[in-house]
DRENNU-165873 format. One record per atom (N, C-alpha, C): atom name; residue in one letter; x, y, z. Coordinates in nm, 3 decimals, always signed. Layout:
% residues N
> name  resn  c1  c2  c3
> CA  A  X  Y  Z
...
% end
This chain:
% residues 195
> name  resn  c1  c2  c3
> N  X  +0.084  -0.117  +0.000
> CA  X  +0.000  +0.000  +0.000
> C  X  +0.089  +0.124  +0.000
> N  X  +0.051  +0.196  -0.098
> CA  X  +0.147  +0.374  -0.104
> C  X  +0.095  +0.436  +0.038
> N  X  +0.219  +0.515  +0.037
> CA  X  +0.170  +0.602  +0.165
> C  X  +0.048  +0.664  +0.132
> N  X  -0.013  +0.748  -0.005
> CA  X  -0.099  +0.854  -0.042
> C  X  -0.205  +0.760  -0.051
> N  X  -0.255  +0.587  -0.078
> CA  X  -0.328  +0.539  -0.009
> C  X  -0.373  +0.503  +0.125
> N  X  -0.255  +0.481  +0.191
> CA  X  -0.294  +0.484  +0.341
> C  X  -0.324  +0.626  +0.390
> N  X  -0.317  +0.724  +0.372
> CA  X  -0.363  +0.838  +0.389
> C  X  -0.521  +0.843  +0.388
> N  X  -0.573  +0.810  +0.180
> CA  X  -0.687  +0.828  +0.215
> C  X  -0.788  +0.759  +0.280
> N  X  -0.727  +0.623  +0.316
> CA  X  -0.782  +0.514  +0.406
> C  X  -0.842  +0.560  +0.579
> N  X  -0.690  +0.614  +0.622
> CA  X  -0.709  +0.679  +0.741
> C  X  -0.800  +0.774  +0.731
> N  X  -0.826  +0.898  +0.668
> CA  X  -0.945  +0.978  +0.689
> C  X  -1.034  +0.952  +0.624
> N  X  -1.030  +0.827  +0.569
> CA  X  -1.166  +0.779  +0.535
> C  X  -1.246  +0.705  +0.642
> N  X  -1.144  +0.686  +0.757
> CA  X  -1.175  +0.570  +0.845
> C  X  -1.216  +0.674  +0.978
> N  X  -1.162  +0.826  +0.974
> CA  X  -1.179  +0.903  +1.085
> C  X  -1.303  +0.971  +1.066
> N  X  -1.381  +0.968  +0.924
> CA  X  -1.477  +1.030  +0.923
> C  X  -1.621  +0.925  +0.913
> N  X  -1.573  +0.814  +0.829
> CA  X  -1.632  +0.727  +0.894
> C  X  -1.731  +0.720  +1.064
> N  X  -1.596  +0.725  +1.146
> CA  X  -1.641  +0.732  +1.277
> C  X  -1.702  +0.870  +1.332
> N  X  -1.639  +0.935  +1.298
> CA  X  -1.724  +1.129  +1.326
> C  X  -1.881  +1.047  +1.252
> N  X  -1.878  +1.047  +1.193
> CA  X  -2.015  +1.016  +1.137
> C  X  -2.114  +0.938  +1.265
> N  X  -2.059  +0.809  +1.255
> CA  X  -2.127  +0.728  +1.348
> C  X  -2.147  +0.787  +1.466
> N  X  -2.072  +0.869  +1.538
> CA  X  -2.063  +0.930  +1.653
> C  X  -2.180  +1.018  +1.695
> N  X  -2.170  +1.061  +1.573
> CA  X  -2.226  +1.237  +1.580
> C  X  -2.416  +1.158  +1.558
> N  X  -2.413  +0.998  +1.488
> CA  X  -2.548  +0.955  +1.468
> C  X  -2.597  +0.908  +1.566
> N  X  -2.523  +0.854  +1.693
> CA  X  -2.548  +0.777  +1.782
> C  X  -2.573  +0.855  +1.936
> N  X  -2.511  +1.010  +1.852
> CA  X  -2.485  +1.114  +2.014
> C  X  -2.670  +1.161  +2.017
> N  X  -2.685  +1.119  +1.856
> CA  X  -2.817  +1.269  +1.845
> C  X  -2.936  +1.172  +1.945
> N  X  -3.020  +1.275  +1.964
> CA  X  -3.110  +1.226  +2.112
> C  X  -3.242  +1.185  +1.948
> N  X  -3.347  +1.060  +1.958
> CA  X  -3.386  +0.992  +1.911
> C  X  -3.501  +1.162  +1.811
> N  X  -3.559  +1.262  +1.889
> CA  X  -3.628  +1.345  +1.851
> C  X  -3.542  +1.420  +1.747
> N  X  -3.431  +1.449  +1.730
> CA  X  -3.345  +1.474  +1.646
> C  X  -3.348  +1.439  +1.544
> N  X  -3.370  +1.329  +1.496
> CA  X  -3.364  +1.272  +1.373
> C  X  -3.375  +1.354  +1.251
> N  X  -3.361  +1.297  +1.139
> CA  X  -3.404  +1.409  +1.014
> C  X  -3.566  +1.377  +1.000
> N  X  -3.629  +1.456  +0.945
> CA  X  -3.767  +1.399  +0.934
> C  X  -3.810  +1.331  +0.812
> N  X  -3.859  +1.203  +0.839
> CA  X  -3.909  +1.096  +0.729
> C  X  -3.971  +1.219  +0.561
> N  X  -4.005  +1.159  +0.503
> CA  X  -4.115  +1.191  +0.359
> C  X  -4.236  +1.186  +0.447
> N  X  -4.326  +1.286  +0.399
> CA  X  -4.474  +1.239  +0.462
> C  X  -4.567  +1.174  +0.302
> N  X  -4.619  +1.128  +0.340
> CA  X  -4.710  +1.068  +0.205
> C  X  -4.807  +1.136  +0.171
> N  X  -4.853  +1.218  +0.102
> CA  X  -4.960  +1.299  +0.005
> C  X  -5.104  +1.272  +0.131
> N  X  -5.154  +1.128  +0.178
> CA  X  -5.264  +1.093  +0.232
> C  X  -5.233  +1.194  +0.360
> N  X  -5.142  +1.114  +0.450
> CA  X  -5.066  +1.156  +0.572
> C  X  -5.071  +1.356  +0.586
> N  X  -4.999  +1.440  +0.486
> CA  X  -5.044  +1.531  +0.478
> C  X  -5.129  +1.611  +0.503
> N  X  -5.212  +1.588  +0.409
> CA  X  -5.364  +1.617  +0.393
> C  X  -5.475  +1.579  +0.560
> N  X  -5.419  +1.481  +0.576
> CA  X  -5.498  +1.481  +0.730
> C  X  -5.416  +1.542  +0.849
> N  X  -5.256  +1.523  +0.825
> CA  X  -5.237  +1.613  +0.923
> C  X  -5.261  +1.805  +0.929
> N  X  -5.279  +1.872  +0.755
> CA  X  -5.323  +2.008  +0.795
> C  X  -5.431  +1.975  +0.829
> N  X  -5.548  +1.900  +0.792
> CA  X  -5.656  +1.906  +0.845
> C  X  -5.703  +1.915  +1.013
> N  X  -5.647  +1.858  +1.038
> CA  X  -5.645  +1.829  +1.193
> C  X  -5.554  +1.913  +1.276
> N  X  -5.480  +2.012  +1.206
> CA  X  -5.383  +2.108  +1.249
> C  X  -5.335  +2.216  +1.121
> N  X  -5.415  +2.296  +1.094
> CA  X  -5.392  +2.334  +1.028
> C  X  -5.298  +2.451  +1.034
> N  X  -5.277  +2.554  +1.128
> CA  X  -5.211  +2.653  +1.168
> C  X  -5.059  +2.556  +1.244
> N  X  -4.989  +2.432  +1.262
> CA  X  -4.890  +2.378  +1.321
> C  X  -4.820  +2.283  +1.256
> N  X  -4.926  +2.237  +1.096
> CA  X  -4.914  +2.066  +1.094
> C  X  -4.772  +2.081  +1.008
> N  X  -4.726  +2.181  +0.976
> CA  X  -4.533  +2.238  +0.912
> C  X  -4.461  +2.360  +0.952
> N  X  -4.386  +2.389  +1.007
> CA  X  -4.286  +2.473  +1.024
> C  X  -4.308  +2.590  +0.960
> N  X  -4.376  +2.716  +0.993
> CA  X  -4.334  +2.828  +0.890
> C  X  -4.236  +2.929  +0.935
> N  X  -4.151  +3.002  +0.843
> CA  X  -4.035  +3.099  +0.846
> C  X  -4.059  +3.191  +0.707
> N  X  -3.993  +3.291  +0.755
> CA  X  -3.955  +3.441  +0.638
> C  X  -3.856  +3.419  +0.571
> N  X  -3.767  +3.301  +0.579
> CA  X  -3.616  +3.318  +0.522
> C  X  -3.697  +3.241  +0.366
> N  X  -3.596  +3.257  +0.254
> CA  X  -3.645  +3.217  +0.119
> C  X  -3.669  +3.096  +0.129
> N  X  -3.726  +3.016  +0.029
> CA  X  -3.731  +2.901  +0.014
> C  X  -3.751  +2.868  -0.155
> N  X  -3.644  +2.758  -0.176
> CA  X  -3.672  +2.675  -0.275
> C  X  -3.668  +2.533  -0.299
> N  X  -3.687  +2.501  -0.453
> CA  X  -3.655  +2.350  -0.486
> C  X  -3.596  +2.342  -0.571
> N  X  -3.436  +2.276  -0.655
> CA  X  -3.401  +2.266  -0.745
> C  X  -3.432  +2.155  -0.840
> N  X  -3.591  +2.148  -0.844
> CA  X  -3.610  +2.066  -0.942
> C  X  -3.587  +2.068  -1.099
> N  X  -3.702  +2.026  -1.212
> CA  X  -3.668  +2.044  -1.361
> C  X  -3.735  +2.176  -1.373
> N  X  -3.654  +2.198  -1.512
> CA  X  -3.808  +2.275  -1.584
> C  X  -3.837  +2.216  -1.658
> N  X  -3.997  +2.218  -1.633
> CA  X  -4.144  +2.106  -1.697
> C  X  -4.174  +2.197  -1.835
> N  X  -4.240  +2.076  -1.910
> CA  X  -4.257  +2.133  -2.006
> C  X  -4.467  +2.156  -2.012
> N  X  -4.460  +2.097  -1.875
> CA  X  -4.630  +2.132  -1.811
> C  X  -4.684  +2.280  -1.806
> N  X  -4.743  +2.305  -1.721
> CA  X  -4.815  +2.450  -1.729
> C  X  -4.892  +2.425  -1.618
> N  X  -4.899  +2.581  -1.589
> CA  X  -5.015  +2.651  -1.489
> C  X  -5.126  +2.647  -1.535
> N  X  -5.234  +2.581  -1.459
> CA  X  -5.352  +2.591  -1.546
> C  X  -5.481  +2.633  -1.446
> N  X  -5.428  +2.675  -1.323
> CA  X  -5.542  +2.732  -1.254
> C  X  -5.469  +2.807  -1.106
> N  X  -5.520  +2.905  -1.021
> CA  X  -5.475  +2.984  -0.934
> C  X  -5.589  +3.048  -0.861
> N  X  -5.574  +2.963  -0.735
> CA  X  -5.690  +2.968  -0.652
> C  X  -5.590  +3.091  -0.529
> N  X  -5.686  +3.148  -0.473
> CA  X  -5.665  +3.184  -0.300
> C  X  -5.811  +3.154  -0.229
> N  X  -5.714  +3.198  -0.104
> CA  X  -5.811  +3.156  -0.010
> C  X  -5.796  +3.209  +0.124
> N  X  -5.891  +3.226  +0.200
> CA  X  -5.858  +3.283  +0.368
> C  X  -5.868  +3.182  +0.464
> N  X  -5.793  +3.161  +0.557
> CA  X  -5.823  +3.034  +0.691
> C  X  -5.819  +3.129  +0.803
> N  X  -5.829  +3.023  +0.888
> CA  X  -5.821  +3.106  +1.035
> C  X  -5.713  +3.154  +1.097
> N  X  -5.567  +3.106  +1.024
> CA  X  -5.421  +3.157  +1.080
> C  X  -5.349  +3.178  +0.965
> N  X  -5.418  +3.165  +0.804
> CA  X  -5.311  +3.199  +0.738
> C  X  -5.381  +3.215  +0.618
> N  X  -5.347  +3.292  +0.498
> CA  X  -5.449  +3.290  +0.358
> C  X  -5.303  +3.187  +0.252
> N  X  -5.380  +3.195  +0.190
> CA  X  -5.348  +3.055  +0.084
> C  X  -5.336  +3.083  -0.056
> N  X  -5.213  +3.060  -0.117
> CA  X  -5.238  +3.030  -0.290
> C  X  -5.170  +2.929  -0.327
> N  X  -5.265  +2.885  -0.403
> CA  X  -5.247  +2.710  -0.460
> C  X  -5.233  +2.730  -0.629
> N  X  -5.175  +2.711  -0.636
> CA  X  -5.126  +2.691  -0.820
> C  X  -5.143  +2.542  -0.867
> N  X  -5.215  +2.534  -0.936
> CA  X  -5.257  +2.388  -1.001
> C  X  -5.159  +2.379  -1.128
> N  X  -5.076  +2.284  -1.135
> CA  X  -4.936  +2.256  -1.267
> C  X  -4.952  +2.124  -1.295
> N  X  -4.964  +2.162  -1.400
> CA  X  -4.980  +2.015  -1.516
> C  X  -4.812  +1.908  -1.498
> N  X  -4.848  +1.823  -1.521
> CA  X  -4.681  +1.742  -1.516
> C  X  -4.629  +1.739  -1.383
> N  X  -4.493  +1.699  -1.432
> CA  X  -4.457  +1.678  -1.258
> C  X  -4.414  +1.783  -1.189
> N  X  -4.358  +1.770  -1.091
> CA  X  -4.391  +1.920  -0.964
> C  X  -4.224  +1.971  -1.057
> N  X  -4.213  +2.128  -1.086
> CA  X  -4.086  +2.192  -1.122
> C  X  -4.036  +2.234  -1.038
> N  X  -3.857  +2.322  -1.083
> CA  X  -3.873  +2.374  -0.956
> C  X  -3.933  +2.475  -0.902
> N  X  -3.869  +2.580  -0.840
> CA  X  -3.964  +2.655  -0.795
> C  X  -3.849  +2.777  -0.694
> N  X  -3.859  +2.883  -0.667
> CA  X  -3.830  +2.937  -0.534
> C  X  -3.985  +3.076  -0.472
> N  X  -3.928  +3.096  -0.393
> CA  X  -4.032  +3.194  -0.307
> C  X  -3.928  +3.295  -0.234
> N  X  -3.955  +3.413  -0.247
> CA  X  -3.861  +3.531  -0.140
> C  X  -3.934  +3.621  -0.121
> N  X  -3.904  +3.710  -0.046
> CA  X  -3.951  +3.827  +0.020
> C  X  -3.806  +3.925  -0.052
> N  X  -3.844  +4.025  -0.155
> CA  X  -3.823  +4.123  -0.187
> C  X  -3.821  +4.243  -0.181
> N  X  -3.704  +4.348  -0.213
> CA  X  -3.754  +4.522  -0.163
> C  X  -3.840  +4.560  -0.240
> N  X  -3.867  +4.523  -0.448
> CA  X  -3.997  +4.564  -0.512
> C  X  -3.969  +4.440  -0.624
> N  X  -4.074  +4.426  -0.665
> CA  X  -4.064  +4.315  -0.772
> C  X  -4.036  +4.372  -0.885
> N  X  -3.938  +4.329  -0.976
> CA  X  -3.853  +4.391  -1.086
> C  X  -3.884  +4.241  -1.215
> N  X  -3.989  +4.299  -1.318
> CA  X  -4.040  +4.157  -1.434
> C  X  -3.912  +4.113  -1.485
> N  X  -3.917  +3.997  -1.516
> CA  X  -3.809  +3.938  -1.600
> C  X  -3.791  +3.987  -1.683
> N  X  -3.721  +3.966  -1.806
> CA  X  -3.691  +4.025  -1.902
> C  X  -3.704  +4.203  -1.953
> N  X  -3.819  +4.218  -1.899
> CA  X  -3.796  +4.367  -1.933
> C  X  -3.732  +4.480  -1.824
> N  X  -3.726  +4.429  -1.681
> CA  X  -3.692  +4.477  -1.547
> C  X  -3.752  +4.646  -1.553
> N  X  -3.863  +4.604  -1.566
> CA  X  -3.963  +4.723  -1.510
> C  X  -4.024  +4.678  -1.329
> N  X  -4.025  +4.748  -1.258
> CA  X  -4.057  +4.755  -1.143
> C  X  -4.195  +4.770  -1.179
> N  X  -4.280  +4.677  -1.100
> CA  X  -4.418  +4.618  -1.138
> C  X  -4.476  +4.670  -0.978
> N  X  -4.631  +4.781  -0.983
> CA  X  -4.684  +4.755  -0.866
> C  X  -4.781  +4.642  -0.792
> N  X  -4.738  +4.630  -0.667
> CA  X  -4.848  +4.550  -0.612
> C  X  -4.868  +4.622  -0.460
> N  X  -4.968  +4.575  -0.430
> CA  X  -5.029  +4.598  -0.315
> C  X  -4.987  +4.557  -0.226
> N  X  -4.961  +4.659  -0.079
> CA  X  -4.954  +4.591  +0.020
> C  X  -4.802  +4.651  +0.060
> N  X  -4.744  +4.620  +0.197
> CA  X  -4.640  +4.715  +0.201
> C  X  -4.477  +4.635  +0.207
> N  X  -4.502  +4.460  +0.163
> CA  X  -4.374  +4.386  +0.144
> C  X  -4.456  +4.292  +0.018
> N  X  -4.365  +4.266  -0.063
> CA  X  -4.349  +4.180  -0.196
> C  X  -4.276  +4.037  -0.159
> N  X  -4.319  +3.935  -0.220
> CA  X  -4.284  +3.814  -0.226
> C  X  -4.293  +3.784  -0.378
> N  X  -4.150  +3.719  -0.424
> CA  X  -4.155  +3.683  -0.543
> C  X  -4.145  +3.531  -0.551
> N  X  -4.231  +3.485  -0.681
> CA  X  -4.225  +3.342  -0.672
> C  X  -4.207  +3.322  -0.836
> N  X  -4.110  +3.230  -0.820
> CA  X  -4.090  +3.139  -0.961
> C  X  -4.113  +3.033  -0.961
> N  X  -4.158  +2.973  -1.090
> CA  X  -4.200  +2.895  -1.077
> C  X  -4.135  +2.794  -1.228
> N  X  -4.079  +2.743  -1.266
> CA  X  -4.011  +2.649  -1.331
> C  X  -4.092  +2.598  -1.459
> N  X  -4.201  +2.669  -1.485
> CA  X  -4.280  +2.597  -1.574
> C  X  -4.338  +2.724  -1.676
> N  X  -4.510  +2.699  -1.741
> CA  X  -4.529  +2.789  -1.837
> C  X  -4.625  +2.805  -1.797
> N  X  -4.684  +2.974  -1.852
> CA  X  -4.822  +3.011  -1.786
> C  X  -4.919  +2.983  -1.910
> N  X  -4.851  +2.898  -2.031
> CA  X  -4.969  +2.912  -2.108
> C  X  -4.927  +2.710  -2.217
> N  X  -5.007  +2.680  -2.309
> CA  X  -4.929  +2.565  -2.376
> C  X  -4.859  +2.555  -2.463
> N  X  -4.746  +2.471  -2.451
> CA  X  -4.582  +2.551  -2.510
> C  X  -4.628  +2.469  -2.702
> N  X  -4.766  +2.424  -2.740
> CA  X  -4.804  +2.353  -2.848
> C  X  -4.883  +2.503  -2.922
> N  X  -4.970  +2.522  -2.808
> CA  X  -5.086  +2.578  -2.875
> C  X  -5.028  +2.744  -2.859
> N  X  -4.945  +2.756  -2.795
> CA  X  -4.919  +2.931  -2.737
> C  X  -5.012  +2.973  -2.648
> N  X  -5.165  +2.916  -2.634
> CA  X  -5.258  +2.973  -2.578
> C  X  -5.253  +2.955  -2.397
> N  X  -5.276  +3.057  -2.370
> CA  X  -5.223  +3.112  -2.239
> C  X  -5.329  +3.001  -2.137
> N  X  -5.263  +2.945  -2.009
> CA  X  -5.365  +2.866  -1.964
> C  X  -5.385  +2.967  -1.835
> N  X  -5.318  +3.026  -1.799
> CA  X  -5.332  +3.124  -1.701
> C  X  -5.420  +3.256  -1.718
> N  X  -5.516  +3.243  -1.734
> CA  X  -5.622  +3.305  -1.782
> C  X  -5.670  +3.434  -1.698
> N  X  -5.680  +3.413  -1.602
> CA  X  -5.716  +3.506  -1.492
> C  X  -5.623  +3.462  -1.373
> N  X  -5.565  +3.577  -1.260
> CA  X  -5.496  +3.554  -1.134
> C  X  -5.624  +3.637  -1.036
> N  X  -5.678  +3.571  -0.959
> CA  X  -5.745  +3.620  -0.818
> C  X  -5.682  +3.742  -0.757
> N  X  -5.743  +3.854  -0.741
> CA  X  -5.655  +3.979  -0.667
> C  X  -5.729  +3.994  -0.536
> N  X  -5.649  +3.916  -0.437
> CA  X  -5.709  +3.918  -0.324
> C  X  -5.662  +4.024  -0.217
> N  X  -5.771  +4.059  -0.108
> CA  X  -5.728  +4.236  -0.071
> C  X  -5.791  +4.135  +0.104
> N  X  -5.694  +4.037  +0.157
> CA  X  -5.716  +3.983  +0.259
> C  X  -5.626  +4.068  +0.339
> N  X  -5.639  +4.050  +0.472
> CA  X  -5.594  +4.156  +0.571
> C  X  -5.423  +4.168  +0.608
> N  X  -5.398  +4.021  +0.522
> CA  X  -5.218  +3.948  +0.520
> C  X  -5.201  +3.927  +0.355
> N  X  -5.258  +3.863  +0.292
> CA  X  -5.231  +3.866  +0.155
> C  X  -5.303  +3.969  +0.051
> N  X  -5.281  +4.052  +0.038
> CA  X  -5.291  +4.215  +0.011
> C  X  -5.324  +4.193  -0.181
> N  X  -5.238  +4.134  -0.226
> CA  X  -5.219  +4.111  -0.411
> C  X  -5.173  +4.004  -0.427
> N  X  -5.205  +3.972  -0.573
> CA  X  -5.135  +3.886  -0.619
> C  X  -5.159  +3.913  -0.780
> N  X  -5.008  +3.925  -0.846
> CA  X  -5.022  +3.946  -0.977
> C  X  -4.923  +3.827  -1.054
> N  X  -4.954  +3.804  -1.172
> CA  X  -4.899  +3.762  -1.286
> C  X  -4.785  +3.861  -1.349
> N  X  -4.646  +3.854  -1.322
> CA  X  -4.552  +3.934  -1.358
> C  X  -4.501  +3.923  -1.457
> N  X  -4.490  +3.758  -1.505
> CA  X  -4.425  +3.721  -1.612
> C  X  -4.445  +3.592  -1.686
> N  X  -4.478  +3.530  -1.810
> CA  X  -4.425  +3.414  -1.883
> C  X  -4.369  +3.401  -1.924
> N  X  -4.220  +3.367  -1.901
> CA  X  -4.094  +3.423  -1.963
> C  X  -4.000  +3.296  -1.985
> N  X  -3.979  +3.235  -2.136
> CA  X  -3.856  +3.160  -2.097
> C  X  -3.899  +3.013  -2.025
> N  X  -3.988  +3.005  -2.006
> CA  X  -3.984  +2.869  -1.914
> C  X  -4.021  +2.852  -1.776
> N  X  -4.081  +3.006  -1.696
> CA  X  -4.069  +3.035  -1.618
> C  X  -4.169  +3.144  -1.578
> N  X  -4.238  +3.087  -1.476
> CA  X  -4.388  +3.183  -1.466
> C  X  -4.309  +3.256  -1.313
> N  X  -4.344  +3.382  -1.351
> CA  X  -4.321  +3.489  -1.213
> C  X  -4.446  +3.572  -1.126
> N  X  -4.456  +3.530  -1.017
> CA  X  -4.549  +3.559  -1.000
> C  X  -4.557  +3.664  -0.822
> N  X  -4.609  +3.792  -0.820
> CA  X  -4.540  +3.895  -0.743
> C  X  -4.748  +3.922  -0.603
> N  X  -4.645  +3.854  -0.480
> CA  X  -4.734  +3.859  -0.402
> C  X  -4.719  +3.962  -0.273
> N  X  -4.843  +4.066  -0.264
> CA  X  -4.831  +4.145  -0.187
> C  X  -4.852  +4.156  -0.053
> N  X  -4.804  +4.170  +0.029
> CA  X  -4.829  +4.120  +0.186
> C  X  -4.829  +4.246  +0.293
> N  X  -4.913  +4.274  +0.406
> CA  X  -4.917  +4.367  +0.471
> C  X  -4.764  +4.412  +0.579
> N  X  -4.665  +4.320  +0.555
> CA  X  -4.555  +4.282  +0.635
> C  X  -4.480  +4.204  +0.598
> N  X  -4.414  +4.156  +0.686
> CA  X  -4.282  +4.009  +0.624
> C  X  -4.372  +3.911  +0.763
> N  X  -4.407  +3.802  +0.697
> CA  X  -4.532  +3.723  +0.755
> C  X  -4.444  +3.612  +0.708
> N  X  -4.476  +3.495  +0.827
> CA  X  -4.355  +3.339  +0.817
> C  X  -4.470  +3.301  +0.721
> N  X  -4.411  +3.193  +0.606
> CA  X  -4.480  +3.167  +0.508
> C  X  -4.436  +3.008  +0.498
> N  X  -4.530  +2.889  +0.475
> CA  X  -4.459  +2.754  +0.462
> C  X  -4.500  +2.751  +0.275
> N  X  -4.439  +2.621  +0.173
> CA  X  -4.444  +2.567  +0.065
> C  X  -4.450  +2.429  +0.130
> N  X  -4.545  +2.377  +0.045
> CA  X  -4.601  +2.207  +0.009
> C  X  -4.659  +2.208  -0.089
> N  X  -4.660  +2.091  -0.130
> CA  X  -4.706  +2.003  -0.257
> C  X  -4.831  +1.917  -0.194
> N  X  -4.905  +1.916  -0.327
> CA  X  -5.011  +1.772  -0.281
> C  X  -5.018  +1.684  -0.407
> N  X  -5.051  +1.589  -0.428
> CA  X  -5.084  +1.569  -0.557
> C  X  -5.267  +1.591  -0.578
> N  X  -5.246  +1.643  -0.726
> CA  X  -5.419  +1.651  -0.804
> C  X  -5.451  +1.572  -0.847
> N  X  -5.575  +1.635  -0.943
> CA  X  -5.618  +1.571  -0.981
> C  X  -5.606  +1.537  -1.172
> N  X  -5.552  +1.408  -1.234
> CA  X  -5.514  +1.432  -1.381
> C  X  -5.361  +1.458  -1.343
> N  X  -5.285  +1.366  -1.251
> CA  X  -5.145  +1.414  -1.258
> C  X  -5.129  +1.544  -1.210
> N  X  -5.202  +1.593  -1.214
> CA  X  -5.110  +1.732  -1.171
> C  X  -5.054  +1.732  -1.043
> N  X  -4.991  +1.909  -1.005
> CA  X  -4.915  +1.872  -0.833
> C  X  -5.031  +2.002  -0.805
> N  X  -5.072  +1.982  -0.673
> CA  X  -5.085  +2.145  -0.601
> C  X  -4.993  +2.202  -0.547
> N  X  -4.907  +2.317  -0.593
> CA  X  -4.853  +2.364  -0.539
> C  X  -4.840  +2.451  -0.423
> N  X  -4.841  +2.492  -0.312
> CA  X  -4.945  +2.546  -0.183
> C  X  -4.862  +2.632  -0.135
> N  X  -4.900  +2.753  -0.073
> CA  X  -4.791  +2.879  -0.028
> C  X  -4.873  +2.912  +0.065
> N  X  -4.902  +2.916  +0.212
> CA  X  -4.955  +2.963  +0.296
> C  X  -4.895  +3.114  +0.378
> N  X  -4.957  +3.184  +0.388
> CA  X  -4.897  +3.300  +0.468
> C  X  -4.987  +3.331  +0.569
> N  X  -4.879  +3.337  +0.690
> CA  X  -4.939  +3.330  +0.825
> C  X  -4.992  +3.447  +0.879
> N  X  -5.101  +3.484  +0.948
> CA  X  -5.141  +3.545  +1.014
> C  X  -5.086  +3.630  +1.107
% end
C-alpha cells in the first residue's frame, strides 16, 4: 500500500467514525424527518392546520426540472391563521423558489411592477403560464385578493420557461411551501402566509 493510499484510508476511516458518533450522540427526537405521504399530509393540515409544518420568512426553494407542463389554474383563499395560494401545474412538480423582496422587478424587461400591500414576495416557478403547443395562455385570470395578510397577487411574467409571480403582503409574515398531488397528474402547489 502507497503512503498517499494509506492516507486516504485513514481519513476515510476518521470520518467514517465522526459520522457514526455524531449519529449515535443525536437524542432519538433529532432525527431528520421521514417523507410524509400525500394521504398523511392532507390529514395532518386538516387536523392542524395553523402547526401541521414549520413556517419561516427566510427564502425558500426547490431545485427541481423545468417542466414542459403548465399553470392551469390559481386559486386563493382565507383560513383562520393563514391565507393561501395554490397553483394547479400540469406534469410533474418543477422547480420553484419563493422570497420576500424590496420591489418586484419583471423578468426580461426589469420594469418595477406595482403590487399591493407594504412587502413583496416573489415566486418562480419552473414551468409555463400558457401551452408551449398551442401558445394559448392557460393562465387566464390571477385572483386579486385584498385579505388583511395577503394584500395582491399578480402575474408578472411568462418568460422563458418560467412563470413569475409577485405577491403582496401587509408585512414580512412566516410563510410555509407544500405540494399535494391533483387531480389528472397534476401537483398542487401550496404557499400559505401566516397570520
Amino acid at each position: 500500500m502507497t503512503r498517499m493510499s494509506r492516507s486516504v484510508l485513514f481519513v476515510s476511516l476518521i470520518i467514517g467514525l465522526l459520522i457514526t458518533l455524531v449519529a449515535v450522540s443525536m437524542p432519538a427526537n433529532a432525527a431528520t424527518p421521514r417523507p410524509i405521504t400525500p394521504l398523511a399530509a392532507r390529514h395532518l393540515i386538516a387536523a392542524n392546520p395553523c402547526t401541521a409544518f414549520r413556517f419561516g420568512a427566510s427564502p425558500r426553494s426547490f431545485a427541481g426540472p423545468h417542466t414542459t407542463g403548465d399553470i392551469d389554474a390559481v386559486r386563493v383563499g382565507r383560513h383562520s391563521c393563514f391565507d393561501r395560494l395554490v397553483l394547479d401545474i400540469a406534469g410533474p412538480l418543477p422547480g420553484w423558489s419563493v422570497r420576500y423582496v424590496p420591489r418586484l422587478i419583471q423578468d426580461a424587461s426589469g420594469r418595477t411592477l406595482s403590487v399591493r400591500g407594504t412587502k413583496v414576495m416573489e415566486i418562480i416557478i419552473d414551468t409555463n403560464g400558457h401551452n408551449i403547443t398551442t401558445g394559448r395562455p392557460t393562465i387566464t385570470s390571477v385572483p386579486r385578493p385584498s385579505f388583511p395578510v395577503l394584500r395582491d397577487l399578480i402575474l408578472a411574467s411568462d418568460f422563458e420557461g418560467q412563470v413569475q409571480l409577485g405577491v403582496g403582503t401587509n408585512g414580512v409574515h412566516p410563510f410555509r411551501v407544500f405540494t399535494l398531488p391533483g387531480a389528472r397528474g397534476h401537483v398542487l402547489w401550496i404557499l400559505d402566509v401566516k397570520h
